[in-house]
C-alpha positions in Angstrom: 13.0 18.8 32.2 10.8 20.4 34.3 12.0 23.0 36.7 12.6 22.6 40.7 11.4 25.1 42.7 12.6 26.1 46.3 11.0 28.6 48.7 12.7 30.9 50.8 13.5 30.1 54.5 14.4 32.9 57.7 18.0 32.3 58.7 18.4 31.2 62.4 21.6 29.1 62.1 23.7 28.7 58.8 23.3 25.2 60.1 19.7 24.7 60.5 18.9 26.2 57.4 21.2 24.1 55.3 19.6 21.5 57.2 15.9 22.6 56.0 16.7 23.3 52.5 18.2 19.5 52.1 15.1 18.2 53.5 13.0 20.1 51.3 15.4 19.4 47.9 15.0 15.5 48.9 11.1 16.1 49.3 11.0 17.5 46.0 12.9 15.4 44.2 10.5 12.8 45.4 7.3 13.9 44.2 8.6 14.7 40.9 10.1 11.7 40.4 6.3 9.7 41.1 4.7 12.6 39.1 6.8 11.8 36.2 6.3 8.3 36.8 2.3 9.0 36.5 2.3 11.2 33.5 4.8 8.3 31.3 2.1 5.8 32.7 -1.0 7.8 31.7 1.1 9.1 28.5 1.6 5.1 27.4 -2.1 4.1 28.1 -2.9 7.2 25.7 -1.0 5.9 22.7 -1.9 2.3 23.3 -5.7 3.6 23.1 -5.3 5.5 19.8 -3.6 2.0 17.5 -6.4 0.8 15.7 -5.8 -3.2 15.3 -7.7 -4.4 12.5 -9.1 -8.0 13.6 -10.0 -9.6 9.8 -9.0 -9.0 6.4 -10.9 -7.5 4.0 -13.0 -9.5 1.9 -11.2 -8.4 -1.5 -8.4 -10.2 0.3 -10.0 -13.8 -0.5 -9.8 -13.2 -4.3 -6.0 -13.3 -4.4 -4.2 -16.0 -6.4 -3.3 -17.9 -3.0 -0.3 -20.4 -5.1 1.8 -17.0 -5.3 0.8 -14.8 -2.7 0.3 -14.9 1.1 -1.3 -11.9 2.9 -1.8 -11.6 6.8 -2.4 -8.6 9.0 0.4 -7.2 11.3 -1.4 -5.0 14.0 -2.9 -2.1 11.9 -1.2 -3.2 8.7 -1.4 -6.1 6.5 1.4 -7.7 5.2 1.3 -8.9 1.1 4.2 -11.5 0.5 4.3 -12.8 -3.2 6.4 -15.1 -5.1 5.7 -12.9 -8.5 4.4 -15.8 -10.5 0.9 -15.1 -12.0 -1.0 -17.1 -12.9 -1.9 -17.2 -16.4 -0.5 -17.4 -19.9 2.2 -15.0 -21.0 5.6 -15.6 -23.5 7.2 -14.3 -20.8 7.2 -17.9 -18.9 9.6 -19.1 -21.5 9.4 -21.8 -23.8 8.8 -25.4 -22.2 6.4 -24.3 -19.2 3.4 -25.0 -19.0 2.1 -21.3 -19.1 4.2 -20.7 -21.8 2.0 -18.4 -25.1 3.5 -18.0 -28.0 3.1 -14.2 -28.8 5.6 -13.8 -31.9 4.4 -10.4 -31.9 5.9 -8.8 -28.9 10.0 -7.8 -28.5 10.1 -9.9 -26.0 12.8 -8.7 -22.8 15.5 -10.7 -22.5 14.3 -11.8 -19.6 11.9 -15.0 -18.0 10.2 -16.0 -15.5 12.5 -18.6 -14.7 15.4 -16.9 -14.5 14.4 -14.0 -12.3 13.7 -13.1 -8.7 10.2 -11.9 -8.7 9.9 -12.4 -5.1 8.1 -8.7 -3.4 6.2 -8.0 -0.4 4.6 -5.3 0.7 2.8 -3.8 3.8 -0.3 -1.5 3.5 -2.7 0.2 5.7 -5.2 -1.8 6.6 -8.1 0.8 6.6 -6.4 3.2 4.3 -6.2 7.5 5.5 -7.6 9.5 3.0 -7.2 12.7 5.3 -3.5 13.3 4.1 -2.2 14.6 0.8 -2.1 13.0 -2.2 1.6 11.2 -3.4 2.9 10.5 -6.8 3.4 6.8 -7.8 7.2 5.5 -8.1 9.1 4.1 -10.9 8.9 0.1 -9.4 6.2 -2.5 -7.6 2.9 0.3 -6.8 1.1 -2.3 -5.8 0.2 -6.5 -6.0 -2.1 -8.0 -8.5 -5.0 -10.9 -7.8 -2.4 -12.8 -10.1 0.7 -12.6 -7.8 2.5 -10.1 -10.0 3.6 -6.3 -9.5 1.6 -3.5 -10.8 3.7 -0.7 -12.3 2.8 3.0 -13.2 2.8 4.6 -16.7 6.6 5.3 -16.4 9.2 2.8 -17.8 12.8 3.1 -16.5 11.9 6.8 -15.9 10.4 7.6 -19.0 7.5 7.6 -21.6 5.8 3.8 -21.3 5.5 4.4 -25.4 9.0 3.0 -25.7 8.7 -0.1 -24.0 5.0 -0.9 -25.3 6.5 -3.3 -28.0 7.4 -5.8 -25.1 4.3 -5.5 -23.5 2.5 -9.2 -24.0 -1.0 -9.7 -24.5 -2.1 -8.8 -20.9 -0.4 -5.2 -20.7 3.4 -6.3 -19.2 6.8 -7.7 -19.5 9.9 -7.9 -17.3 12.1 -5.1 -16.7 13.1 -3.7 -14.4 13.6 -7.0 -12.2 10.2 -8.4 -11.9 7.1 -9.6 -14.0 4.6 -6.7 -14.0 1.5 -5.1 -15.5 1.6 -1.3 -16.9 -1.9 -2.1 -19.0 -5.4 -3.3 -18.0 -4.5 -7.0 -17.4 -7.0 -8.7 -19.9 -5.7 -12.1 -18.5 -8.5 -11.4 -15.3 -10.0 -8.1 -16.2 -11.6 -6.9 -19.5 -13.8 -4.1 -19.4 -15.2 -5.4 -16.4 -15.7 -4.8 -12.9 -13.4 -7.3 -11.9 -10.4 -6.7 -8.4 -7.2 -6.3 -10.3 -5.2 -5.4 -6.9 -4.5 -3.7 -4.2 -1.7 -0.9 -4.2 0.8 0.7 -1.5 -1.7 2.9 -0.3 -3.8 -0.2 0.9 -6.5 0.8 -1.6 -8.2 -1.7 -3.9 -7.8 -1.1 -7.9 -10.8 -2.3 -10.1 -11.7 -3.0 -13.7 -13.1 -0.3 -15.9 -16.9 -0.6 -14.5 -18.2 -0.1 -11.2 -19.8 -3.1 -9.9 -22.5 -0.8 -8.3 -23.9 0.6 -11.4 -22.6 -2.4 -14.1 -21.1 1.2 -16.4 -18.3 3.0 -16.5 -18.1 5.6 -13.3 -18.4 9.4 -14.4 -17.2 10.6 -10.9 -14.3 9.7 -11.1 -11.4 12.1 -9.3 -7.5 12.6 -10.4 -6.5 9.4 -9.4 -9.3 6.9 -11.1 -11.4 7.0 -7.6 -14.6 7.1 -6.6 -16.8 6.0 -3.4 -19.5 3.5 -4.3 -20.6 -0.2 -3.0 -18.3 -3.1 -4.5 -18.7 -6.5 -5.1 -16.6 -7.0 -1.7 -18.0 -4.6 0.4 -21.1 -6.0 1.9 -23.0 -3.4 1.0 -21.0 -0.4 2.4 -19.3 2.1 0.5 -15.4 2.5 0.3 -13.1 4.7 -2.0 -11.6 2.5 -4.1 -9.8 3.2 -7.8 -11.0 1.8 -11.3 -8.8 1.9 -14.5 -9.8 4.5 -16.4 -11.6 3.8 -19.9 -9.6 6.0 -22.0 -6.9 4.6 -24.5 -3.5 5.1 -23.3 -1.5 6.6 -26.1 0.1 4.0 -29.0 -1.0 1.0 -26.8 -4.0 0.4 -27.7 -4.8 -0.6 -24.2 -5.7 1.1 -21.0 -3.2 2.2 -18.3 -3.4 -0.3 -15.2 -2.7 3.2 -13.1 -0.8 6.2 -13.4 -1.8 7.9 -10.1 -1.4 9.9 -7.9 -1.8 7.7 -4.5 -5.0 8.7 -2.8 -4.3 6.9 0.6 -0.8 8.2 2.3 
């Protein structure tokens, strides 16, 4: 609170200069009070100036599976609701439905589609920071897939993925924790290709294992599987953006969908 200053006044009468240093306190109070008044105004038209409000979603946006997943933008953010469903085959529908494949292979969770709550939504930056430091990824939903379903790390229940690969179907993923979700490249929309597989927390787009600018593999990547280059969405521009990397994760066989660390928060 900011401090009120009085000056000092000659003493003719104890009453007159009671008198004067009322009329002064009053004064002051009064311009302090509209000062204050000016500085929250000016202080409110400062922050209102410095929120960015995206007005359209990026492009990417349009190749999401639109049955499962609805995505809108929420002043500076955009908002990534999803039923969970993909859509494409996978045991992991349960016998009967129409997506149903039989994989007699995989040690299948106990767990299908149709008995779980696969239901997540997300909200991401709409033009992501890359000034801030870089996070490690979480053991749950790290981002949405062009299918509808989560995207997990290389972590399962808090451990090596190696022990869960068995249940992994023929697209890289299974259920467990909760929801259906992809630890693998998801061959069931991108297979070493250049292909969106999602967007994750971060508001950053994840790609296929080629760049779409050069039709190869990137050999810039960074840490995190990221590079800046034109994409097939980007009209031409460049934008940082990640791409599973083309090495063979482990036992798998496969390649890990993303392990991180977040470039974005």
């Amino acid at each position: 609170m900011r401090k009120k200053i009085f000056k000092r006044v000659p003493s003719i009468s104890i009453v007159l200069a009671l008198s004067f240093i009322t009329l002064i306190a009053c004064s002051s109070d009064s311009v302090d009070d509209g000062v204050l008044e000016d500085i929250a105004s000016d202080d409110s038209s400062t922050d209102s100036d410095d929120d960015e409000i995206a007005t359209e979603l990026h492009a990417a946006y349009a190749a999401f599976n639109t049955d499962a997943v609805t995505i809108y933008l929420d002043g500076s953010e955009v908002v990534i609701e999803t039923t969970g469903l993909p859509n494409h085959e996978t045991v992991y529908w349960g016998e009967g439905n129409s997506l149903y494949r039989d994989e007699p292979d995989v040690d299948r969770t106990p767990s299908i589609m149709s008995s779980n709550n696969n239901a997540v939504t997300i909200r991401v930056d709409a033009t992501p920071d890359l000034s801030g430091n870089t996070v490690a990824t979480d053991f749950d939903t790290i981002g949405i897939a062009v299918s509808g379903s989560s995207i997990f790390n290389d972590q399962e229940g808090g451990g090596a993925l190696d022990a869960a690969a068995a249940s992994l179907d023929w697209t890289g993923a299974h259920i467990g924790p909760g929801v259906y979700h992809y630890h693998l490249e998801p061959k069931a929309f991108s297979d070493d290709d250049d292909n969106l597989v999602g967007i994750l927390l971060d508001g950053v787009f994840l790609y296929g294992r080629k760049c779409s600018a050069t039709g190869d593999y990137p050999t810039d990547l960074d840490a995190s599987g990221g590079h800046t280059s034109t994409t097939q969405y980007s009209d031409g521009e460049e934008e940082y953006h990640y791409h599973i990397i083309n090495e063979v994760y482990s036992t798998t066989g496969s390649y890990l969908a993303f392990a991180g660390p977040y470039q974005g928060f």
